[in-house]
Residue, then its C-alpha position, 0 to 999 in steps of 0.5 A: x305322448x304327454x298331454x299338456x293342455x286340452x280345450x272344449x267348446x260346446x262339446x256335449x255337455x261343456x259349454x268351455x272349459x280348458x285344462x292345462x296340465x303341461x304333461x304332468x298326472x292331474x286329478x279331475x275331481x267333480x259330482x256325477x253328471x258334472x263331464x268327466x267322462x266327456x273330458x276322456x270323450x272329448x281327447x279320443x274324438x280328437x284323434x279319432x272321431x269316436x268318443x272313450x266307449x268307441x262310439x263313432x255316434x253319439x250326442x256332440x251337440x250342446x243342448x238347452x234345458x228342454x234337451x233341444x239342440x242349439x243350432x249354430x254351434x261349432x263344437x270344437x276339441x283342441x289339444x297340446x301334445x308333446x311327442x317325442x320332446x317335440x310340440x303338436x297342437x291338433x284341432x277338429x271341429x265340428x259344425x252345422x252346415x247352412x244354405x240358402x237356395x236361389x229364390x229363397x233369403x231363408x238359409x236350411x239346414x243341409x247337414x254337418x262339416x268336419x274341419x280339422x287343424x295341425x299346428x293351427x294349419x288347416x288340414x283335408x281329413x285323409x291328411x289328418x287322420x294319416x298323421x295320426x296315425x303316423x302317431x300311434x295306432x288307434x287300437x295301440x291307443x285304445x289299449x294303452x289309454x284305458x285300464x279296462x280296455x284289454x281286459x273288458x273290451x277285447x275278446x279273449x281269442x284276441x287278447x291271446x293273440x296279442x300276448x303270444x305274437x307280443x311274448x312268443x309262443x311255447x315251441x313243441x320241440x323245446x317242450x319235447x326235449x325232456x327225456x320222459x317224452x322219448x316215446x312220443x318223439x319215436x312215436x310221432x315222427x314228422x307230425x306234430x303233438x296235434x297232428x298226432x293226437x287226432x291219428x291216436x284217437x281215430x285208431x283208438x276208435x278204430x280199435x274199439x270197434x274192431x274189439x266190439x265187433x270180434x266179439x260178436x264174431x266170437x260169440x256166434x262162432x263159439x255157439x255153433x262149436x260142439x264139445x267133441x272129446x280128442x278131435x283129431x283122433x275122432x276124425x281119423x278114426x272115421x277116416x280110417x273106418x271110411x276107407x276101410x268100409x270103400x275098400x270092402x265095396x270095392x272087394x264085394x263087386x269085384x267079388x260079383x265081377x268075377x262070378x259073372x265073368x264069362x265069354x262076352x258078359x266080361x267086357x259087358x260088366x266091365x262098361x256097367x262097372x265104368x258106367x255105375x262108377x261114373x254115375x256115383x262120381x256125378x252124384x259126389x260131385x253134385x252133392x259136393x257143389x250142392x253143399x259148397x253152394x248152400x254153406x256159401x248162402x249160409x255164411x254171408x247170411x251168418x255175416x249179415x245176421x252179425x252186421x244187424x246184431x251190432x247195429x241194433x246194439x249200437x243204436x241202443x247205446x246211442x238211445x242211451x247216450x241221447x237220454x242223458x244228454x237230454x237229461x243234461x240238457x234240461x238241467x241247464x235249461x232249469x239252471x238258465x230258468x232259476x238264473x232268470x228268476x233269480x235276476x227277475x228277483x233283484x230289487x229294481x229301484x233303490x229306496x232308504x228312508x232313514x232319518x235318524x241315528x242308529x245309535x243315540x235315535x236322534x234325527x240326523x242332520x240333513x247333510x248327513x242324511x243325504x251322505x247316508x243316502x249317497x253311501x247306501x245307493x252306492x252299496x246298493x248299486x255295487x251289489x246290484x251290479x255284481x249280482x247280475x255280473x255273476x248271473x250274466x256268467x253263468x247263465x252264459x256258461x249254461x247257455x254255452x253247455x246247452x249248445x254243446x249238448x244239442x250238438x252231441x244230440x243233433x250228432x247222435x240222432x244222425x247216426x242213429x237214423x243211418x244205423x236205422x237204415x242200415x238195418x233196413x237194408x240188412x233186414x232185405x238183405x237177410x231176406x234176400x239171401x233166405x230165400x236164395x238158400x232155399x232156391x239152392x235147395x230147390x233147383x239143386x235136383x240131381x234127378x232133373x239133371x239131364x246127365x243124371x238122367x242119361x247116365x240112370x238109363x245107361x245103367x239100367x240098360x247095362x243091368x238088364x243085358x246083364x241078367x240070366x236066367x241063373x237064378x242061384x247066381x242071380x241070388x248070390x249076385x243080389x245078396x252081394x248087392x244087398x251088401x255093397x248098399x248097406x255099406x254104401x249107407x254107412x259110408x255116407x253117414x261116416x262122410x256125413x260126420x267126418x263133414x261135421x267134425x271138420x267144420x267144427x274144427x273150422x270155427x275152432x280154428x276161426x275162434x282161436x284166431x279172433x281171440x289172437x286178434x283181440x290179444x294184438x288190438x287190446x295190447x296196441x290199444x294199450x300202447x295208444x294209451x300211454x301215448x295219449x297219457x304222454x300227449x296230455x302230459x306234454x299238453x299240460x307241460x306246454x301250458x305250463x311254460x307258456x303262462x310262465x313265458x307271458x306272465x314273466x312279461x308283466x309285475x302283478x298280472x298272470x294269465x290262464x292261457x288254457x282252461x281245464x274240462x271236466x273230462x280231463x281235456x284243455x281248451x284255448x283260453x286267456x283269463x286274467x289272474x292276480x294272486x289265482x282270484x279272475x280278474x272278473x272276480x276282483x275288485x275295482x280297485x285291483x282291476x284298475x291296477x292290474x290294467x295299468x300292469x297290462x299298460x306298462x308292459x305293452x308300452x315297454x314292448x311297443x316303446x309308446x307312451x300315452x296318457x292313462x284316463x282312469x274313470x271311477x279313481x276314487x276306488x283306488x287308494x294307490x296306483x301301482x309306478x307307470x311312466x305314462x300320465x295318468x289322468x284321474x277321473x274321480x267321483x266326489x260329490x262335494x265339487x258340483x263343478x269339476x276341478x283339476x288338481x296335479x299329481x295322481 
């Protein structure tokens, strides 16, 4: 598409005005003020009803020297194109529309028509606008018109988007096929780089709270295990003792057994034995259950006792994590402050008033005074203009950081209160188990058991039918008596420390096992490690090829498609770099040129040509080749009308 002439008519600013440019570059040269823009205004309304900025609204209507609008006015824009080697003439005028009511010969104001025109053919706008479209499409247009326009007026998740559905994007698989990342190809299986990332980092976290959490275990069970020298041999030689010291009372009342025995007191003692044997079987059992009850009660308690110790240590390293970023947080806030203060510092309105040469004191020449002027408030708005530019962004950075942090406080403040309440839970639940202990301890009375009680009597009843009035055999019978409890005593407390023993061994087993475990999840965390090394390594290598892939596309522009974090990690980005300096960095002059970059290759791609309005020219000594017409808008202060001139 090529311009070759372009006529307004009481549009904005412009009373008439027409330029013939027959497709070639032209210059527009004129002072501030003088419609240069409205020219760029004027052919984007054209086509589609906004002006160069967009704008959909904005001041169409010529206006007096008081700055009222003149009625009755058509506003009109008309254009010459050459498409595609072929003529097209458009038209679109804009116009007050007057009525007069029945009754009345005053006509009013009742609002505003549009007409359009193609090939001098009057045309309904839905006709218009899809010719115009059948053209070239109006962000395709925005974006091959302006330099500015893909750099300062796309966001960057959209200009991302363009550059790798335009260029293509970097395929996983490709990247994957260097012989460094076998590994993580075994590794990943059907999922993708991404998908596999987030499994490693959930089992890595898993992992280090398993790893937190054996250690408590391990510290608890190791506090309750006694040094005890050679064990196994400690054990059996209580066992040994036990059974020799069981054997003897089975000796000592058989020994009894046989003194009584005689006519009928043999089957009397034989019940007795059976019963007394019966009752201490009861008592063992008892106990047994007694003691399983009460360790059960013990253990999940140990359990939970555990559970709120790494509560309580977790919400400290939570208080800790909050405070600093609290800390951070203020910091930004502080920089936000100081950037405030900074912008608030720059000097609001110019002012210069020198009238005489710096060099020889003699008062200069007023042409030469307002050149001074001119030079110094330009000097004065460039750096006006690239103060606050800097302090925009990095107020914005700060801003962006001080969103992330209340997040991550906002995060961390959650799951404290949720620890907070799980340790009120486990407290009851402490309590609650407490006092179920001493319940057992309580309600577990051999001597209320109805079965105790029959089988005390029995026995009892058994011994008195028992006694005779021998008393020297009573005598021998109760010295063997004497015996079997003293025996009795030392055969309990061997059971008491054989129990001991084996529960030691127990929580020595327990701490053996948990550090085996600790061994195996250190060694797979281990593992995860490298593969995560190996992801952010394909991570970098992807990004790498990527840029590569997009930048080849362009002669002077390069773009940074991923940005790198202080903590290592990549986000999605899409900066525009030329020799490394941003393109936010650079220059007038290099910004326009690296946009018409931007504009070649975006037309090569899509085969579309279309004229180049370049505002604010005069920053540029040399434009770099493009084969679309450029059209020079080019502030000169000497020409107080504007005034075109061919070539660019």
């Amino acid at each position: 598409m090529k311009l070759i002439s372009l006529r307004l008519e009481n549009f904005k600013g412009i009373k008439e005005l027409e330029i013939n440019i027959d497709g070639e570059n032209i210059s527009i040269y004129g002072d501030n003020a003088t419609g240069k823009t409205t020219i760029a205004d004027a052919f984007s309304w054209l086509l589609f009803g906004k002006d160069s900025k967009d704008r959909a609204k904005f001041g169409i209507k010529t206006l007096d020297s008081a700055g009222n609008v003149i009625h009755n006015l058509e506003h009109g824009v008309y254009a010459m194109l050459e498409i595609d080697g072929e003529t097209v003439e458009l038209e679109r005028v804009y116009k007050e529309k007057w009525t007069k009511k029945r009754g009345t010969a005053t006509a009013t104001f009742s609002g505003h028509v549009v007409d359009f025109f193609i090939n001098g053919v009057p045309k309904k706008e839905k006709e218009y606008t899809k010719f115009i479209e059948s053209i070239i499409d109006e962000n395709m247009f925005k974006l091959l018109t302006s330099t500015s326009y893909f750099n300062e007026v796309i966001n960057w998740t959209d200009r991302r988007n363009m550059l790798i559905t335009a260029f293509g994007d970097v395929d996983d698989a490709d990247v994957l096929k260097n012989s460094k990342y076998n590994d993580l190809v075994k590794a990943i299986g059907k999922n993708s780089v991404d998908e596999y990332n987030k499994i490693v980092a959930a089992e890595k976290k898993k992992i280090n709270k398993e790893l937190g959490d054996n250690s408590v275990r391990i510290d608890e069970v190791s506090k309750s295990i006694v040094d005890f020298e050679d064990v196994e041999t400690a054990i059996a030689d209580l066992k040994a003792k036990s059974d020799a010291t069981y054997k003897e009372i089975a000796d000592l009342r058989d020994k009894a057994y046989v003194m009584k025995q005689d006519g009928g007191e043999v089957q009397l003692r034989a019940e007795y034995k059976a019963k007394t044997d019966e009752l201490q079987a009861y008592k063992r059992d008892f106990e047994r259950d007694k003691s399983n009850a009460i360790n059960a009660a013990k253990q999940e308690y140990e359990k939970v006792m555990q559970d709120l110790k790494r509560h309580k240590s977790s919400i400290r390293e939570l208080n800790e994590a909050i405070e600093s970023l609290e800390h951070n947080k203020s910091a930004e806030i502080e920089r936000m402050k100081d950037l405030k203060k900074q912008y608030d510092s720059l000097p609001k309105f110019f002012y210069i008033d020198e009238n005489s040469c710096p060099t020889c004191g003699q008062p200069l020449p007023p042409e030469q005074i307002a050149e001074a002027r001119e030079k110094a408030e330009k000097a004065y708005n460039e750096n006006r203009s690239r103060a606050v530019s800097e302090i925009n962004e990095r107020g914005n950075r700060a801003q962006k950081e001080v969103v992330i942090i209340t997040a991550k406080i906002e995060e961390n403040s959650a799951k404290k209160q949720e620890y907070e309440l799980e340790i009120k839970e486990l407290t009851g639940a402490l309590d609650v188990i407490g006092k179920n202990i001493e319940a057992i301890k309580e309600e577990k009375r051999i001597d209320v058991t109805e079965k105790f009680k029959k089988l005390t009597i029995e026995v009892e009843e058994l011994k008195q039918a028992l006694e005779t009035p021998n008393d020297a055999l009573n005598k021998q019978i109760e010295d063997i008596n004497n015996q079997i409890a003293e025996l009795q005593k030392q055969a309990d407390e061997y059971g008491v420390k054989l129990l001991e023993y084996e529960v030691n061994q127990k929580n020595i087993d327990r701490v053996n096992e948990l550090q085996a475990e600790q061994q195996r999840l250190s060694a797979r965390y281990e593992e995860l490690e490298k593969l995560t090394y190996l992801m952010e390594d394909f991570t970098r290598e992807k990004v790498r090829q990527l840029e590569e892939k997009i930048s080849a596309n362009f002669k002077y522009a390069r773009f940074k498609m991923y940005d790198e974090q202080i903590n290592g990690g990549l986000v999605e980005t899409c900066e525009v770099m030329a020799d490394n300096v941003p393109y936010t960095d650079l220059n007038n002059a290099a910004k326009i040129n690296i946009g018409l970059d931007i504009i070649n290759t975006f037309s090569r791609q899509a085969n579309i040509t279309a004229p180049i309005f370049i505002d604010n020219a005069e920053a540029v000594t040399k434009l770099i080749d493009t084969d679309s017409q450029v059209i020079k808008l080019v502030v000169d202060s000497n020409y107080k009308e504007l005034e075109v001139k061919k070539g660019a």
